[in-house]
BADOGU-574864 format. One line per 4 residues: number of its first residue (from 1); their letters; for each residue x, y, z of C-alpha. Coordinates in nm, 4 decimals. Each point is the difference from the previous one (the first is absolute). Example, Ala and Ser with C-alpha at 12.3 -4.5 7.8 and 13.67 -1.06 7.14 Angstrom:
1> AS> 1.2300:-0.4500:0.7800  0.1370:0.3440:-0.0660
This chain:
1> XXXX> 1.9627:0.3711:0.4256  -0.0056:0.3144:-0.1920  -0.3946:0.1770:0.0287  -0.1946:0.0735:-0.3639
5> XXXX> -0.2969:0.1598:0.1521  -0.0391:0.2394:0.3789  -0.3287:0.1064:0.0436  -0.0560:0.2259:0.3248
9> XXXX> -0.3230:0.1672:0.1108  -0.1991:-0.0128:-0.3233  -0.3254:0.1147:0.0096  -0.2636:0.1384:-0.2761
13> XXXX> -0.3366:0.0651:-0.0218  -0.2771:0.1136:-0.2673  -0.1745:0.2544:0.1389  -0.1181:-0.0729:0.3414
17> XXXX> 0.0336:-0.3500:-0.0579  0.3345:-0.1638:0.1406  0.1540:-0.2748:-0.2168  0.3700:-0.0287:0.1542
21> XXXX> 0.0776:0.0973:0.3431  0.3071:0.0068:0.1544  0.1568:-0.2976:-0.2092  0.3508:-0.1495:0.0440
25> XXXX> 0.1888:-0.2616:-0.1753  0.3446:-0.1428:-0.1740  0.1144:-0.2177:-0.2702  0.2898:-0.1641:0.0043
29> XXXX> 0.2212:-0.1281:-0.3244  -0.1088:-0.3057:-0.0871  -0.3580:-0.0132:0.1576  -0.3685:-0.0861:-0.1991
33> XXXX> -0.1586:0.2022:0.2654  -0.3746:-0.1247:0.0289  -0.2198:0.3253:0.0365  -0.3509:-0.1304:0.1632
37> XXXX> -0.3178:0.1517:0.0437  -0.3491:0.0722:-0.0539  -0.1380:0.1342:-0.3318  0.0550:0.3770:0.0844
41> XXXX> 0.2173:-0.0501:0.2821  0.2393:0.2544:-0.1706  0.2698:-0.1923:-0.1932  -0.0897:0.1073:-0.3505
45> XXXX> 0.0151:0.3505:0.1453  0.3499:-0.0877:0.1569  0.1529:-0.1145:-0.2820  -0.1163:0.2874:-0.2025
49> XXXX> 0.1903:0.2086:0.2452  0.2739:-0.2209:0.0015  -0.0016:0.0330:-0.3966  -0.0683:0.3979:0.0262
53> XXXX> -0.2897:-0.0645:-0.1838  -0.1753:0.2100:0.3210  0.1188:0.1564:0.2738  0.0236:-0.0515:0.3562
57> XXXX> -0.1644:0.3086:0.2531  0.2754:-0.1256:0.2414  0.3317:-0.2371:0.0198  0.3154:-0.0782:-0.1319
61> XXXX> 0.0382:-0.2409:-0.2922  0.3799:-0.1288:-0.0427  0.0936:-0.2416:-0.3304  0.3221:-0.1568:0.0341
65> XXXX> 0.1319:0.2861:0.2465  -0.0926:0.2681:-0.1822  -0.0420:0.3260:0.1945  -0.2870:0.2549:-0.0755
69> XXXX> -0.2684:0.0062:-0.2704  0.2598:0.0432:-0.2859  0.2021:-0.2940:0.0740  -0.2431:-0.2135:0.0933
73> XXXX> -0.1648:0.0960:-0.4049  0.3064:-0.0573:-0.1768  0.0214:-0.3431:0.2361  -0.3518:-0.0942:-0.2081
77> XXXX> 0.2596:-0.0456:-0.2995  0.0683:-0.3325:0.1703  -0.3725:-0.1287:0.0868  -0.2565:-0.1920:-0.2626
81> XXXX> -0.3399:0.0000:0.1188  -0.3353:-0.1365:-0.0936  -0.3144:0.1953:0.1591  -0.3338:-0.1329:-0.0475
85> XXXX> 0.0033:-0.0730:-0.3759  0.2858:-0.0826:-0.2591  0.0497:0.2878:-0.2504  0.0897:-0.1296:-0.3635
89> XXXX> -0.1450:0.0759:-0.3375  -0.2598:-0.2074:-0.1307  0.0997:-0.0413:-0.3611  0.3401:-0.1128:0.0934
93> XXXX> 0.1422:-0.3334:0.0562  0.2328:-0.0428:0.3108  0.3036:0.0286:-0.1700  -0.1091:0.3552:-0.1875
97> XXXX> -0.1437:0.1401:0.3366  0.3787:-0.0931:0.1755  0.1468:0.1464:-0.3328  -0.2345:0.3626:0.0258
101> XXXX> 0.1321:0.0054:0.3744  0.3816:-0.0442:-0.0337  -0.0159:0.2266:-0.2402  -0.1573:0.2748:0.2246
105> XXXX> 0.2250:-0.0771:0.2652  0.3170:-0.0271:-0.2027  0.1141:-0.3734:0.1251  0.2799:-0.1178:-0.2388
109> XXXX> 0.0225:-0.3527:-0.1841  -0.4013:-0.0100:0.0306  -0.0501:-0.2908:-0.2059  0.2066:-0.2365:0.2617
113> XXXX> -0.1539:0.1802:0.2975  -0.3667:-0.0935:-0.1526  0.0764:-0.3314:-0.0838  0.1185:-0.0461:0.3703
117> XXXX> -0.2759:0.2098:0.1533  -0.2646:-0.2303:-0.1763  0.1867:-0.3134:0.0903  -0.0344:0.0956:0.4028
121> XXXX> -0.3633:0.0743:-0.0142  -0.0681:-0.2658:-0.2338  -0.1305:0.1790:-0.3295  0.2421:-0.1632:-0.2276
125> XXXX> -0.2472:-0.1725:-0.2255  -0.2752:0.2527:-0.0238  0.0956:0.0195:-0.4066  -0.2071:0.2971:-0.1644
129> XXXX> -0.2791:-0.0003:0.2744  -0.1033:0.4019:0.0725  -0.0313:0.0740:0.3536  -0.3487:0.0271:0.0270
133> XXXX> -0.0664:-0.3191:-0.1066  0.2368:-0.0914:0.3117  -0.1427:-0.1775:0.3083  -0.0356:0.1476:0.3055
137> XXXX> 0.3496:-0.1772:0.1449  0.1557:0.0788:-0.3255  -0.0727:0.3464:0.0033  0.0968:0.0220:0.3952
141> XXXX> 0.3500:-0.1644:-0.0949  0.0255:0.2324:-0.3130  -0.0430:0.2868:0.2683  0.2733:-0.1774:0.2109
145> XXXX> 0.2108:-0.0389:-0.3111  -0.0339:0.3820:-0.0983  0.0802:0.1255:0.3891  0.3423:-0.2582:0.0054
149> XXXX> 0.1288:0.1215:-0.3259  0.2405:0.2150:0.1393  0.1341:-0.2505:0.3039  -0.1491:0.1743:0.2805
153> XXXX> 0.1305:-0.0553:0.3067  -0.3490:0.0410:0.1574  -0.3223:-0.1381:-0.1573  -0.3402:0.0881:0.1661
157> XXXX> -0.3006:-0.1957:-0.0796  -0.3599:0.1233:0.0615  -0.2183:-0.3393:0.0060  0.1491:-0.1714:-0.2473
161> XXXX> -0.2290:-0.2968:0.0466  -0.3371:0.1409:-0.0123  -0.2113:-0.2257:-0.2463  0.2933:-0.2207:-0.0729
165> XXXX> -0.1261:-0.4096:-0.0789  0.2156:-0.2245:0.1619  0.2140:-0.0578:-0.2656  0.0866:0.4069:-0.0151
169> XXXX> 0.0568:-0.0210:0.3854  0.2937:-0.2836:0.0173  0.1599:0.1765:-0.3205  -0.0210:0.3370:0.1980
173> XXXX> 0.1789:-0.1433:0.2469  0.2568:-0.2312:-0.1856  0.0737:0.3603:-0.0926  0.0224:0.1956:0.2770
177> XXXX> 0.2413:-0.2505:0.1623  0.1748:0.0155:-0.3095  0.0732:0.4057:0.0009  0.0933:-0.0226:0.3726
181> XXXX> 0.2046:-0.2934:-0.0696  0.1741:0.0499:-0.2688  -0.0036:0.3418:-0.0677  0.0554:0.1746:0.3484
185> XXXX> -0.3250:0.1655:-0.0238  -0.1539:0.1368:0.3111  -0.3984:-0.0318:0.0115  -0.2917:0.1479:0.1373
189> XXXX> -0.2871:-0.1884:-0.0675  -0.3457:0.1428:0.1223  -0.2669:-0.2980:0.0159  -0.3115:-0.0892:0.2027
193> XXXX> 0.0213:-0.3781:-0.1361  0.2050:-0.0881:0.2958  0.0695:-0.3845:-0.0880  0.2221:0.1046:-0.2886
197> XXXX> 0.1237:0.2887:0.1336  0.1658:-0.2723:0.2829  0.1612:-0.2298:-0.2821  0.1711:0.3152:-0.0908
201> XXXX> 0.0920:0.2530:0.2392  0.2928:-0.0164:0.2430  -0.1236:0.3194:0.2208  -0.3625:0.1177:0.0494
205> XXXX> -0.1537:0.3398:0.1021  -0.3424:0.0161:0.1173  -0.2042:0.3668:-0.0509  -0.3242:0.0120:0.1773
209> XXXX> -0.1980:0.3680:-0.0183  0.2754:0.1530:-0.1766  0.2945:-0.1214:0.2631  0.2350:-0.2379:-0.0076
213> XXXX> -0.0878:-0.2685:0.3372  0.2577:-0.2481:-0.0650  0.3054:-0.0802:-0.1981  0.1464:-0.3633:0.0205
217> XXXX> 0.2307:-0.2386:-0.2038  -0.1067:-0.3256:-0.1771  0.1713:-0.1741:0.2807  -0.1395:0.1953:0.3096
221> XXXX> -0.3095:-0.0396:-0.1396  0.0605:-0.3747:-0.0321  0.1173:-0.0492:0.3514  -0.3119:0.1732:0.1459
225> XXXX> -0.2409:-0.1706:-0.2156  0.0110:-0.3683:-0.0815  -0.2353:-0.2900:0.1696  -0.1933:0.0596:0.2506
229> XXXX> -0.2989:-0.1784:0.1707  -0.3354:0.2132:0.0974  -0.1549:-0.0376:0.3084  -0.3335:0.1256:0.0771
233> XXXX> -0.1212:-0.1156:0.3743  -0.2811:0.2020:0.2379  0.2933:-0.0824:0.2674  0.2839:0.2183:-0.2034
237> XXXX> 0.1997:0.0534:0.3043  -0.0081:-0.3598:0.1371  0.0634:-0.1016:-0.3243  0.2776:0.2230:-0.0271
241> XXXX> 0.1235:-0.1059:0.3323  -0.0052:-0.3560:-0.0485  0.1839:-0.0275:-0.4179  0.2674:0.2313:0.1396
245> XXXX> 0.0799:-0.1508:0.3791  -0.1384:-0.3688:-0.0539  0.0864:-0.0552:-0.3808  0.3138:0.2459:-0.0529
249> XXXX> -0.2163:0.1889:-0.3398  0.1224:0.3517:-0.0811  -0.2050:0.2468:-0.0842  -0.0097:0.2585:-0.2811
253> XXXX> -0.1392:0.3504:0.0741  -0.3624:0.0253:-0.0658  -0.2672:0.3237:-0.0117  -0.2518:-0.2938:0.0017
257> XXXX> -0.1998:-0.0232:0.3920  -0.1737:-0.3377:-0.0130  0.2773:-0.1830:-0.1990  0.4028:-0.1823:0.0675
261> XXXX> 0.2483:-0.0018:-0.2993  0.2367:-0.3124:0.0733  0.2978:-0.0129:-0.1675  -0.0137:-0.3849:-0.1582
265> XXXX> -0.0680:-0.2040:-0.2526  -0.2956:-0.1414:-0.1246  0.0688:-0.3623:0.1197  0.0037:0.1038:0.3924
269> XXXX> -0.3373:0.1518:-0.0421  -0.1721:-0.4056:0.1113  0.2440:-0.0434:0.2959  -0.0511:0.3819:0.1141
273> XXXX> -0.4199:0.0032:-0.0216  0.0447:-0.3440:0.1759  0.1833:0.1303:0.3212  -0.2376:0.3115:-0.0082
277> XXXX> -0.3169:-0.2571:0.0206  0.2045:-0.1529:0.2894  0.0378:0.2951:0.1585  -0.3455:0.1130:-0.0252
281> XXXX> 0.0844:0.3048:-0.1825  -0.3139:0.0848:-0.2511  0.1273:0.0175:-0.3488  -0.2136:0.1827:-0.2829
285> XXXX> 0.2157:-0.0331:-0.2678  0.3494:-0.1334:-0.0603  0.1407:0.0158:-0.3816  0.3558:0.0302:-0.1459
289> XXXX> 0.0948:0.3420:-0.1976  0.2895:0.1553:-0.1975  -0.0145:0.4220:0.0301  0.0885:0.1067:-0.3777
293> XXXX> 0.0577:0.3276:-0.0921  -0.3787:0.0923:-0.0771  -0.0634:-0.1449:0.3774  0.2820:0.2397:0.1213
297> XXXX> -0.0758:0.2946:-0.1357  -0.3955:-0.0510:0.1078  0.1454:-0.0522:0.3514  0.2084:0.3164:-0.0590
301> XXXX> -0.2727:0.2078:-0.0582  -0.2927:-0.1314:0.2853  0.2852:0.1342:0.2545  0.0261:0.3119:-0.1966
305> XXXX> -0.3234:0.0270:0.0151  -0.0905:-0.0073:-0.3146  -0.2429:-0.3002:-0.1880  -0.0004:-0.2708:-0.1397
309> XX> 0.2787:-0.0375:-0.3486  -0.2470:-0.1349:-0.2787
């Protein structure tokens, strides 16, 4: 699988204060790669780089193999983005703000490109309606509209959900599964609202203090997540003895001192927190959980060091 983005070593800072340190990751074709992290955590500034809107102190940033600064700017030719707010023109409807923009950037048969741009975003029926009297979802999706105009092969959004209602959320992502889908497009979608991010991505990076602590797929994450059943005894090594030798649980790894996490299901919770009782093991609390992606990345950052993700 072909790579769209190589990031090595990245780091930047503003003026004493270090925002990106050391920071390495890859895109592949194909991927909606899931960029987590706290507010100021450093991905706005990252995709800025990314997008040459700023510049790195140190790294090497390669689009689509490109070698050297040069190549990698005349790769941008081939990457939409959205970063932090949609830029459009408030007395224009959605069709005259796609009309002003593929006229700036020369794209041929413009009136069937527009009238196929607004179909996949969903801005068909917005009639004479002037973009400021747009909602917030339909000004995000005119955004979206403006940076696919040109078929980018690479199409970076900078939370894209922020202050969405429900309603704007599902479109959002009827959408994005519809670009990836049907039009090839590669994403990069930078998001702290974690449960939609999921339903989306197929790869996820976490950045933490400006580095990158994990990158995993959809599927590894699924695998090491899942149901579990918590544990919490004032015995934790007995306890731990007796699920694994007598009862045959696995275990997942935990930071966590005074607690087991049990690979099960809900429904063996009564059976197991009977043959604890019979085995006078002292239980303090004993409840079935699923780790989402919020839950992971907490966990993430508590061995990093770092607090809690709010």
């Amino acid at each position: 699988m072909k790579t769209v983005l190589e990031i090595h070593g990245l780091s930047k800072q503003f003026g004493k204060q270090p925002i990106l340190q050391d920071l390495s990751l890859s895109v592949k074709e194909g991927d909606i790669y899931g960029l987590i992290g706290k507010n100021g955590a450093g991905k706005t500034t990252l995709i800025k780089i990314v997008t040459q809107l700023l510049s790195a102190d140190q790294g090497t940033i390669s689009l689509f193999s490109s070698q050297g600064y040069k190549e990698c700017t005349k790769a941008l030719s081939r990457v939409g983005s959205v970063i932090e707010s949609p830029v459009a023109h408030n007395h224009l409807t959605a069709y005259q703000n796609l009309k002003y923009y593929c006229t700036i950037r020369h794209i041929p048969n413009a009136d069937q490109v527009i009238q196929e741009t607004l179909k996949y975003v969903g801005l068909t029926d917005t009639g004479r309606k002037v973009f400021r009297d747009f909602s917030l979802g339909m000004k995000q999706r005119l955004g979206i509209a403006i940076a696919i105009l040109s078929r980018p092969d690479l199409l970076i959004l900078d939370e894209p959900i922020n202050g969405l209602d429900p309603v704007g959320i599902q479109e959002f992502r009827e959408m994005v599964l519809r670009l990836n889908r049907e039009l090839g497009m590669t994403l990069i979608i930078s998001s702290h609202i974690l449960s939609e991010l999921y339903l989306v991505a197929s790869r996820f990076g976490f950045i933490h203090q400006g580095r990158l602590i994990q990158e995993l797929s959809k599927e590894d994450f699924d695998r090491e997540s899942g149901d579990y059943i918590i544990l919490q005894s004032q015995k934790v090594q007995m306890a731990k003895d007796f699920v694994q030798k007598q009862l045959g649980f696995s275990l997942k790894p935990s930071h966590q001192t005074d607690q087991l996490q049990l690979i099960g299901k809900a429904e063996e919770i009564p059976d197991l927190a009977k043959a604890l009782v019979l085995a006078d093991i002292p239980i303090s609390a004993i409840y079935y959980a699923h780790k989402d992606l919020e839950r992971y990345f907490i966990d993430l950052i508590q061995v990093q060091g770092g607090k809690q993700y709010a």
